[in-house]
VOGU-3710 file (C-alpha; in Angstrom, 3 decimals, decimal comma):
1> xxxxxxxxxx> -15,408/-26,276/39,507  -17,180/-24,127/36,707  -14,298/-21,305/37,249  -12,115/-24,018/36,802  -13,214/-25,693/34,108  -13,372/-22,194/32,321  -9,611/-21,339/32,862  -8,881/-24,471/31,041  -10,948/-23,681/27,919  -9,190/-20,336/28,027
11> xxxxxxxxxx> -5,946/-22,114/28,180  -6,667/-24,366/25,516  -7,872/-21,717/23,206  -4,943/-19,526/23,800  -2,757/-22,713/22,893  -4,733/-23,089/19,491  -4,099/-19,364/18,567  -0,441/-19,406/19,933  0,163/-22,584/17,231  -2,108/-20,876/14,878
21> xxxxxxxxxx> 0,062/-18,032/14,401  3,173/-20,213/14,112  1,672/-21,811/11,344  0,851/-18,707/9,622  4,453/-17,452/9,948  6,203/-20,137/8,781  7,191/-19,783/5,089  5,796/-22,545/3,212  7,972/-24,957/1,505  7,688/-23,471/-1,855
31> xxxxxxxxxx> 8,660/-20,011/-0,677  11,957/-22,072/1,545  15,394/-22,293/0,829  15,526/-25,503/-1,693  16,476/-28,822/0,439  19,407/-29,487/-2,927  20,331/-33,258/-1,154  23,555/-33,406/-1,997  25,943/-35,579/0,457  28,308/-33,743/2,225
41> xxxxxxxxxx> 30,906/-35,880/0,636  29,350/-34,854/-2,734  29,478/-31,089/-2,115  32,915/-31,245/-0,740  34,124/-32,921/-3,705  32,839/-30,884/-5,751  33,703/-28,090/-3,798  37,625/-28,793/-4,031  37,355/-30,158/-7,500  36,385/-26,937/-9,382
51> xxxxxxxxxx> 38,447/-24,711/-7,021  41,375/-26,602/-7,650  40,107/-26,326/-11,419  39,723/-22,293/-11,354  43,232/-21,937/-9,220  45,087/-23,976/-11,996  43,823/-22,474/-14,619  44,509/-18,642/-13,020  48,459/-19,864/-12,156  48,129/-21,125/-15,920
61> xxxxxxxxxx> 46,882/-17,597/-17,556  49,268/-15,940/-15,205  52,089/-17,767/-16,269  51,215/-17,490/-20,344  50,496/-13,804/-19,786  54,387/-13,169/-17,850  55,967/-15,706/-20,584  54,355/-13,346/-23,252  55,773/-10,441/-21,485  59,371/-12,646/-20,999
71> xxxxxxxxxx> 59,928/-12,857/-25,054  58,794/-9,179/-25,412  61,740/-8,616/-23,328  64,071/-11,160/-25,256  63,136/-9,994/-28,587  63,127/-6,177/-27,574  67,125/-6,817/-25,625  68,159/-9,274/-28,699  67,073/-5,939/-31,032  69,089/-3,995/-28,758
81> xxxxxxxxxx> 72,186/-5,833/-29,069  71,655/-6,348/-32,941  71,506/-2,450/-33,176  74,910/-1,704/-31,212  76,858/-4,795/-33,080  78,260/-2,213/-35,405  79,136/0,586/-32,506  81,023/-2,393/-30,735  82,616/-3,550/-33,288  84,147/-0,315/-34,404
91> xxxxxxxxxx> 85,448/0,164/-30,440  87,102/-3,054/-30,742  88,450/-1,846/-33,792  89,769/1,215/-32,895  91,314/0,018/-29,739  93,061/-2,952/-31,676  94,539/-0,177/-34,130  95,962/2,245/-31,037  96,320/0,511/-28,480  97,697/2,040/-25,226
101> xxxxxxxxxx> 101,266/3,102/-26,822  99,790/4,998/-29,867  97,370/6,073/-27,188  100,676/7,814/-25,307  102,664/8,775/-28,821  99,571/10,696/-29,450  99,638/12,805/-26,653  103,207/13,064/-26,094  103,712/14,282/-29,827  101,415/17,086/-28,861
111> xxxxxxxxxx> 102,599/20,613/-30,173  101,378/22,617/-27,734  100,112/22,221/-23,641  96,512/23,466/-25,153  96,948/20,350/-28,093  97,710/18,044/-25,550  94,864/18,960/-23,466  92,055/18,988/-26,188  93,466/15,340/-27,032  92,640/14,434/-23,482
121> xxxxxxxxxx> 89,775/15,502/-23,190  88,428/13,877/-26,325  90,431/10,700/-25,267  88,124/11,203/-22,295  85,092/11,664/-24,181  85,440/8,781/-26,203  86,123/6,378/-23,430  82,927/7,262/-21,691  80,892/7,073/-24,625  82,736/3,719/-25,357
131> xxxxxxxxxx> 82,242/2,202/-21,541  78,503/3,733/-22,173  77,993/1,636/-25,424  79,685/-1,138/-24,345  77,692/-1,314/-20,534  74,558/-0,974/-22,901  75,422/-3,762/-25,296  76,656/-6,131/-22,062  72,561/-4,569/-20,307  71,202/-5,750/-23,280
141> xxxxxxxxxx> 72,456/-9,106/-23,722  72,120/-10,090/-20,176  68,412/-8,891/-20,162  67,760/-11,260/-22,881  69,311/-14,206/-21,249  67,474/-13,962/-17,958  64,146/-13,408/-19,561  65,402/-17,169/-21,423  66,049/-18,237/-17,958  62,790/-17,158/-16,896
151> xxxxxxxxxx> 60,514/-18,313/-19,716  62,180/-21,409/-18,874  60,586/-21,546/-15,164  57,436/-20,455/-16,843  57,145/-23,518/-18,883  57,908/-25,415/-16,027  55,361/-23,671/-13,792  52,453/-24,269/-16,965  53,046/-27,895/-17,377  52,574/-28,059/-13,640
161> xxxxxxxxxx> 49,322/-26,353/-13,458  48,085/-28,718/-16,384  49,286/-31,674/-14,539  46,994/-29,531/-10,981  44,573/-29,122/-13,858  44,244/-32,127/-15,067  44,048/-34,123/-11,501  41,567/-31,721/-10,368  39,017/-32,791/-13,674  39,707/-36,481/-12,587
171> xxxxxxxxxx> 38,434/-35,466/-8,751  35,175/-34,136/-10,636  34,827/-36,914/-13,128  35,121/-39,230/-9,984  32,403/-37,360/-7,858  29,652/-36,694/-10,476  30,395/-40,673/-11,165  29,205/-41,586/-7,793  25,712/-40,086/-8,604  25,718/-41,272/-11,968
181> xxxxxxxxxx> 26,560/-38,368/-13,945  29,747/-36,919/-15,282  28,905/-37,333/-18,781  29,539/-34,765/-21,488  26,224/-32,508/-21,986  25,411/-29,630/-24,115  25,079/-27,480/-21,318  23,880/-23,633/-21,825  25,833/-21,199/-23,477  24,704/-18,319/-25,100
191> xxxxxxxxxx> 26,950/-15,679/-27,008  24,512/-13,000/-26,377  24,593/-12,777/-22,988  25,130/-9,437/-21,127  28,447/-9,114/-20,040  28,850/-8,105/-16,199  31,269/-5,607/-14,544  34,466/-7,713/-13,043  34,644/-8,379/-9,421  38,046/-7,105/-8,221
201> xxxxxxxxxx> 41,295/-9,535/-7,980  44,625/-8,911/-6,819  47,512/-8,042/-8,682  48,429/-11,256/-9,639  45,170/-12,191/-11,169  44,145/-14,199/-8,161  40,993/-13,965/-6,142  40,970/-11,997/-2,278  39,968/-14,267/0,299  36,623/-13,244/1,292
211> xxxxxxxxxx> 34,731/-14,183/4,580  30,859/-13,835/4,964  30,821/-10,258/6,158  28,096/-8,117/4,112  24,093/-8,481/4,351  22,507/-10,647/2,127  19,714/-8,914/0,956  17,602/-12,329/0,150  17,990/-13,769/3,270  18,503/-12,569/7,505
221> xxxxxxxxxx> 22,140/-13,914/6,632  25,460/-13,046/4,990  27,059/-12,827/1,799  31,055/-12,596/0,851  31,887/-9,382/-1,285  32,363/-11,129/-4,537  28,939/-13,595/-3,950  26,703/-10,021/-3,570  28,534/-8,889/-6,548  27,419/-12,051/-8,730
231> xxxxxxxxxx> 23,783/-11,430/-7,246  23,282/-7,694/-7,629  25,122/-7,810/-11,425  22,597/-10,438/-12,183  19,450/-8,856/-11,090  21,483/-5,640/-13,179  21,499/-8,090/-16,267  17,284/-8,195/-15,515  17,740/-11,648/-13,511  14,878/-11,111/-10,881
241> xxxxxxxxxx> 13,248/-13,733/-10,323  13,156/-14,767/-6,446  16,337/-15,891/-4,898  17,713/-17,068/-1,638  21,374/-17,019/-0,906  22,510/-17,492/2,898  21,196/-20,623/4,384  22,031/-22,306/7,532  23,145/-25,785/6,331  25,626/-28,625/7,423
251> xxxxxxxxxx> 27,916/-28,150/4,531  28,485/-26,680/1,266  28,660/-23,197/0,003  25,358/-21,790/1,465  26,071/-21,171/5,363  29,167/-19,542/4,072  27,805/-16,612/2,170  29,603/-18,217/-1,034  26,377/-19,669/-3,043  22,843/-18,448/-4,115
261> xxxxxxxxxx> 19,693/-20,588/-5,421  17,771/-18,920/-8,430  14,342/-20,133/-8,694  13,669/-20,159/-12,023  9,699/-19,102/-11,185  9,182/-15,229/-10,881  8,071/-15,378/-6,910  8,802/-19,013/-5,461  10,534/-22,403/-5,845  8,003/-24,945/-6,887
271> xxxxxxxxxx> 8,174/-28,427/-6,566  8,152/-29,460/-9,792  10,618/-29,371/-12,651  10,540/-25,345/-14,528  8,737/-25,270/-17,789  7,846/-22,831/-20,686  9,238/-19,206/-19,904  10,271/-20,567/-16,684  12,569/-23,087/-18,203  13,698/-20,499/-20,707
281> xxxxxxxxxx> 14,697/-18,243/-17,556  17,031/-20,494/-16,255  18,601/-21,177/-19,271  19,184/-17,675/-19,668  20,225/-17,254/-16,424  22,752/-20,240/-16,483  24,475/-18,819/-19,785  24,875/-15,738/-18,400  26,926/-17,162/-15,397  29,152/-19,334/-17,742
291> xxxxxxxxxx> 29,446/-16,033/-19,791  30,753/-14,449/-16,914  32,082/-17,040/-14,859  36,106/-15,181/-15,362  34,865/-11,761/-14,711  32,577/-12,950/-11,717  34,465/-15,646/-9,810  32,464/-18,247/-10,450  33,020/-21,650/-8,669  30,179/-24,334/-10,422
301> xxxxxxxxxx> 26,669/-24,042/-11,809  24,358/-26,456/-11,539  20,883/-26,615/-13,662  18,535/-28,849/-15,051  20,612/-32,081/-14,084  23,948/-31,019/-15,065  26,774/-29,163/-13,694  29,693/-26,824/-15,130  33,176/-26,172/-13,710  36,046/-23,965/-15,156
311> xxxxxxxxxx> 38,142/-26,545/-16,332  35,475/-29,719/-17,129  32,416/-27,328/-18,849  28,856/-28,765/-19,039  28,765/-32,145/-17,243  25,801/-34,493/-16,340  23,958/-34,461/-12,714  22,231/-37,491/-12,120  21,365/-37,044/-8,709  18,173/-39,058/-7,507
321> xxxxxxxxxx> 15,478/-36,672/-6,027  12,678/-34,170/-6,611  13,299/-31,079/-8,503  15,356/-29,310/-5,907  17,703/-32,066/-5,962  17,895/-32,303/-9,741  17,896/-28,749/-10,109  15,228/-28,043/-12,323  13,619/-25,730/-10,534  16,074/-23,670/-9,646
331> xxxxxx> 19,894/-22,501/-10,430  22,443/-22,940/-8,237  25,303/-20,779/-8,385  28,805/-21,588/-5,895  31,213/-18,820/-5,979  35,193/-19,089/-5,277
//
């Protein structure tokens, strides 16, 4: 019975250590991942709202920036055309004055074989350089009326993407409603913050797809390309306060490598809403997002209660919770 009674003790004791050392290895819940508490229906809203914001307003740029390039072309084929007017007017000119007979009298009233030859050949010459100014002046014109054609479709193409644009700032107006926010706010902006080295596009000014395929060096997860970009030009930009990125959630931007959570204190996320230099940290580090939100790829930004999208700006976020859902004590940055 004693040697029985013994094993048990030992069993229970080993028990209390085993559960001891779980609770010493568990990060606290200052040092976790912030529990934001958006809905899923929120995030996804969002989510599509301020992509479909940042995609219209790229097709939009793109389009302005070939339109721009369409009347170089007009005004640069219409100068041209305006240069040889006098060239093709003498041609016409000349040819109404010959004319094919005179053409023929001309050569047959040749006085000699080697006459007649050197009047062919500079018959010769001057038809080519005639058909060459003339193929020039019809190049020239035709350039400029296809670029009309095309600035044309361009117009078309930009009051589309205003129209994309503009639906895609209802979707947001609609989803920060449902919290109660979506208000007009002063947001943070700062003209004197750092400017960070581009992320790269594709030709057309669009963003790669990316998929969540490099370490995350704030987490045992993942990070797309352009997201580790954003992070490591921040902490660059002297942005180093402690930061989780990869999470395993059931929705939004954070289990996909695409979204990182700056606390706004030097070394954890407390539960309560930033102050002093810590409030003054996120501010700084919220301007310098919006600063660089073209050059980064930035998606949305949420901190201190509001929100700010490509298309929309600074907007009110009235979610109901602690500071994690607020965000005030902590940045949250969702990358396209």
């Amino acid at each position: 019975m004693a040697a029985v009674f013994l094993r048990r003790i030992s069993a229970g004791l080993a028990l209390l250590m085993a559960v001891g050392v779980l609770v010493l290895t568990v990060p606290s819940a200052a040092q976790a991942d912030p529990d934001e508490g958006d809905s899923k229906t929120l995030r996804s809203a969002l989510e599509s709202a301020a992509k479909g914001q940042a995609t219209a307003i790229q097709k939009l740029n793109a389009s302005k920036k070939r339109q721009t390039q369409l009347q170089a072309t007009v005004k640069r084929s219409e100068a041209q055309a305006k240069g040889m007017e006098g060239q093709v007017s003498e041609i016409a000119s000349r040819s109404y004055r010959l004319g094919r007979p005179s053409t023929m009298s001309m050569l047959l009233d040749s006085s000699s074989p080697d006459v007649f030859l050197e009047r062919i050949e500079r018959l010769d010459m001057m038809a080519q350089l005639d058909s060459q100014i003339l193929n020039q002046y019809r190049d020239s014109l035709t350039k400029a009326k296809a670029a009309k054609a095309a600035i044309d479709k361009e117009v078309v193409e930009q009051t589309k993407q205003v129209a994309a644009l503009t639906k895609k700032k209802q979707e947001a107006q609609r989803a920060l409603a449902s919290v109660g926010g979506g208000a007009s706010s002063g947001g943070f902006v700062s003209a004197s913050s750092p400017a960070a080295q581009p992320a790269p596009r594709n030709s057309d000014g669009s963003w790669p797809d990316e998929s969540c395929s490099v370490k995350d060096p704030s987490s045992s997860g993942c990070l797309t390309p352009r997201t580790l970009h954003a992070y490591k030009e921040a902490r660059l930009a002297g942005f180093t306060h402690y930061t989780v990125c990869w999470s395993q959630r059931s929705s939004g931007e954070h289990p996909k490598g695409r979204a990182c959570d700056f606390s706004a204190n030097s070394s954890t996320f407390k539960n309560s809403a930033a102050t002093g230099s810590d409030k003054a940290y996120g501010d700084r580090l919220a301007s310098y997002f919006i600063k660089n939100a073209d050059r980064l790829g930035v998606m949305y930004v949420i901190w201190y209660r509001q929100i700010w999208m490509p298309g929309s700006g600074w907007k009110s976020y009235s979610a109901s919770g602690g500071p994690s859902v607020v965000h005030t004590n902590h940045v949250h940055l969702s990358m396209l």
